[in-house]
N, C-alpha and C positions, 0 to 999 in steps of 0.2 A: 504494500500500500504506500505509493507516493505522500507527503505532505505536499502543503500548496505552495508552489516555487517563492513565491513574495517573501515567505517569510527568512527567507538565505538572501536576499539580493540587496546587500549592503554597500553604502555608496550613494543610493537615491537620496537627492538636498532636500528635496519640496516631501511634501505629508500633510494630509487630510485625514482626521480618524471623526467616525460618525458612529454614536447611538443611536440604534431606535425601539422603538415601541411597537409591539404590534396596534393594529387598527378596531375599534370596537367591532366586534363581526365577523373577525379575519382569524381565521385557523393559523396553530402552528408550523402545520404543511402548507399553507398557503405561501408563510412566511418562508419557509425554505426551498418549496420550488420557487418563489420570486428572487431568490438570492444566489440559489441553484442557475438561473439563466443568463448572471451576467459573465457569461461565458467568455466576451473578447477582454476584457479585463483580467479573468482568470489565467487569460491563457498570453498574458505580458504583451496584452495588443492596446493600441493606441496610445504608444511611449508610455506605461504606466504598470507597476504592478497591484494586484489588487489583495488583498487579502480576507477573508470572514471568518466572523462565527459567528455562535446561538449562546447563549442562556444555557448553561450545561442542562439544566432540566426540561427547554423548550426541546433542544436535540434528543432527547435522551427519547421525549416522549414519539418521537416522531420515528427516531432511526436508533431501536434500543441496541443493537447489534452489534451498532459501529459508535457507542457512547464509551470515550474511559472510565475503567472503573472508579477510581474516588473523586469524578467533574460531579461539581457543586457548585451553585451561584454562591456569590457571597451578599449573603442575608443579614450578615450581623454586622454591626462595628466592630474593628479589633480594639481592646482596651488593653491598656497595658499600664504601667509604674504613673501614679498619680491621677488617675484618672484622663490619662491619655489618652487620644482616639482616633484613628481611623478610618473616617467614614466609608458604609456599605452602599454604595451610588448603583445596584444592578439595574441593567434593562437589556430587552430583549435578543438583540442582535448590536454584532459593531462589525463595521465595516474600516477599513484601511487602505488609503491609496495614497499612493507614493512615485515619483517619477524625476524625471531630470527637469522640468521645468515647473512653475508655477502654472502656467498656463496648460496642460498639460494634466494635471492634480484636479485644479478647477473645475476644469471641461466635461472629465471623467466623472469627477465625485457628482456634478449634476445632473449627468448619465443615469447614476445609480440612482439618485434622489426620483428621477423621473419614471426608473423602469420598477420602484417601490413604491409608487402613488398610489393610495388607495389602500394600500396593504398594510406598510410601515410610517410613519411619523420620524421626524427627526428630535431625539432628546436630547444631545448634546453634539456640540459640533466645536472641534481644535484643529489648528491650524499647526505643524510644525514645519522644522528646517533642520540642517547640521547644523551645528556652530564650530567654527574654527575647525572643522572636517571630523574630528572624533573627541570634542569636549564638550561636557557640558556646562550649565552656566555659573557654577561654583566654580569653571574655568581646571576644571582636573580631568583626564585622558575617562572617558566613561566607558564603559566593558572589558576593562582592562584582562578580567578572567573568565574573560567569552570565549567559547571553545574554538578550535578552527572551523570551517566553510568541512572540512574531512569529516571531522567529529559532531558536527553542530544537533546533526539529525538525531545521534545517540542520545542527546540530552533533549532536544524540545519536541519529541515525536515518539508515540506510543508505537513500543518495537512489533515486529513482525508476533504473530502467535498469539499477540493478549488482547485484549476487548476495546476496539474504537482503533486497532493498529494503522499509524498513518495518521494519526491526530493530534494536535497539540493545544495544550492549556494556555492560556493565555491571561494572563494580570495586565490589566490596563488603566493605574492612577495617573492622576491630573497632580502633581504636585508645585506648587508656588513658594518661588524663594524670596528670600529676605534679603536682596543681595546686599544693600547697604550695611546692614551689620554681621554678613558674612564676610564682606571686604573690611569691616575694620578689624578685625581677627587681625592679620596681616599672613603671609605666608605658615609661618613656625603653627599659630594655631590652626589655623585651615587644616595641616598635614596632619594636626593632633587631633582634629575632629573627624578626619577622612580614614585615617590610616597608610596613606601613601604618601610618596614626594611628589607636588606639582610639577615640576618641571617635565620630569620622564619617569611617572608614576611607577615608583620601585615600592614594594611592602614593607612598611618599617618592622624591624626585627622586635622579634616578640618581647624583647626586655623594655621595647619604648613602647611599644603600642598598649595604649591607654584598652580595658573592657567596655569601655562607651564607643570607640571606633568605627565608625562603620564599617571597614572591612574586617573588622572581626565578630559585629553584629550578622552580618550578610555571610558570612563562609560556615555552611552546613556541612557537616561531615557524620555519618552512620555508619558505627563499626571499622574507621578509618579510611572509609572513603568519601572524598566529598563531592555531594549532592548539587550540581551547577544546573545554573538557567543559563538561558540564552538571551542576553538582553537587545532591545533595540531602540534603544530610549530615542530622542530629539529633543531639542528645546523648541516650547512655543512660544507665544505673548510677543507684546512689545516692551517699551523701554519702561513702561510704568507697573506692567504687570504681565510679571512673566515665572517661568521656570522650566519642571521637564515632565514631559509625559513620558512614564514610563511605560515600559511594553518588554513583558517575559515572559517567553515562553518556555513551558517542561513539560515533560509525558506524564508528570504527574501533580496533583494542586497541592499535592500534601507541604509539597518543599519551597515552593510558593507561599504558601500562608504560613508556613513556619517562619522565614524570614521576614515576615511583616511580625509576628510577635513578634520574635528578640529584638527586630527591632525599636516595638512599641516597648520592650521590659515587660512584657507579660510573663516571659519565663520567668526572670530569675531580676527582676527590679534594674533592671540593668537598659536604660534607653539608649538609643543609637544619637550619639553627638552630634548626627544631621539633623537631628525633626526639630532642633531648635532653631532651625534657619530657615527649613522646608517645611510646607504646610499643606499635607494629602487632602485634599479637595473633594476627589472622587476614589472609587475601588470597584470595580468588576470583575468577575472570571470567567472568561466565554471557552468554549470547544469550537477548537476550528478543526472541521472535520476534512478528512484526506480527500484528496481529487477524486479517488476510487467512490467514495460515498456520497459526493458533492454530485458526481455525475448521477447517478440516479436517479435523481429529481430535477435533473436538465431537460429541458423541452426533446422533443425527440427533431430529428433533424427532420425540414421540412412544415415543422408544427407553424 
């Protein structure tokens, strides 16, 4: 079972990511052969890649077969050390389109907006970019322990043999920074809040690195091996209000929502030194199901 190519084709500047809703009326199948047919985007036509998914329980109900086994919407807030929170934003389906131009992003996303009328509703709608080609706007190398293009599938796509194989989990917050008082940190704090060196993001050795770090929040390991996403974040906004949307994907949600506790200190009281600069906005968990399963619910040719 392939996954859906978008999610490897790293490099693309521009990015549109859209929520939606289904429509009063409107079946879950309605909602996935409508998302099933946008077929020339699927298939990296008209300069643009596209990417989907559902509502792990909207897919589930529809295509039990090819649903991962532990996809879950995220229903709840994660709470964590002090009554921390972040927020549970699900809805129905998200859609992703990404390309080499703005113009190109646009065109397409209102493609999609047109060939779900009637069906789906738009609930949220972000605009992103690269910044500085691989940083984000905390200004530090962002996926630094992203797997290669070799390995990537191993990590964000449900392996051959187990339930939903060819699919992958997908985390999608909105998170908003604080940049003015992340910039007066100056360098030395930043690195002590990150866990890395800005310049050429090397991992501070464990005698410095602080338990509130991010990268020591974020790095899961079971039984000594560790448990990697695949991230694919962007920065969005403008100059008055902005930060990063984040976007990971794994074969599985478990490792995904774990890394949102420790980093909220749900575990172990212990908060991730970023959320006091960064402010999660939104949280969803969609199943983007594999070509193999997407196809199914595609028009048939000639239709």
């Amino acid at each position: 079972m392939s996954s859906q190519p978008g999610i490897y084709a790293l490099g693309t500047p521009e990015h549109c990511y859209l929520e939606l809703d289904l429509e009063p009326g409107r079946t879950a199948e309605d909602l996935v052969r409508g998302v099933a047919g946008l077929t020339g985007p699927l298939s990296s036509t008209g300069g643009v890649n596209l990417v989907v998914g559902f509502r792990p329980e909207l897919w589930a109900s529809v295509a039990p077969a090819d649903s991962p086994a532990d996809a879950a919407g995220f229903a709840e807030d994660v709470v964590g050390a002090g009554r921390y929170r972040m927020p549970a934003t699900q809805h129905d389906a998200w859609v992703w389109v990404a390309g080499g131009n703005r113009t190109a992003v646009f065109d397409n996303a209102r493609a999609v907006l047109a060939a779900l009328s009637g069906t789906a509703a738009v609930a949220t709608e972000v605009t992103g970019w690269l910044y500085r080609h691989d940083r984000d706007l905390t200004g530090f190398v962002d996926g630094t322990e992203n797997p290669s293009l070799l390995t990537a599938a191993r990590v964000a796509a449900v392996p051959d043999g187990a339930p939903g194989a060819g699919a992958s989990i997908v985390l999608y917050q909105v998170w908003r920074h604080d940049s003015a008082t992340w910039e007066s940190l100056g360098t030395y704090g930043q690195e002590m809040n990150m866990g890395r060196t800005k310049p050429d993001s090397v991992e501070l050795p464990a005698d410095v690195m602080l338990p509130s770090a991010h990268v020591a929040r974020t790095t899961l390991e079971v039984d000594g091996e560790e448990k990697q996403v695949f991230r694919r974040n962007v920065a969005y906004g403008g100059v008055t209000d902005h930060g990063t949307a984040f976007v990971g994907f794994a074969q599985d949600r478990w490792r995904l929502h774990e890394m949102l506790r420790r980093m909220a200190g749900a575990t172990d009281g212990i908060r991730d030194g970023l959320t006091s600069y960064l402010t999660p906005l939104s949280g969803a968990y969609y199943t983007c199901p594999s070509v193999d399963a997407l196809a199914r619910f595609a028009p048939q040719e000639g239709d």
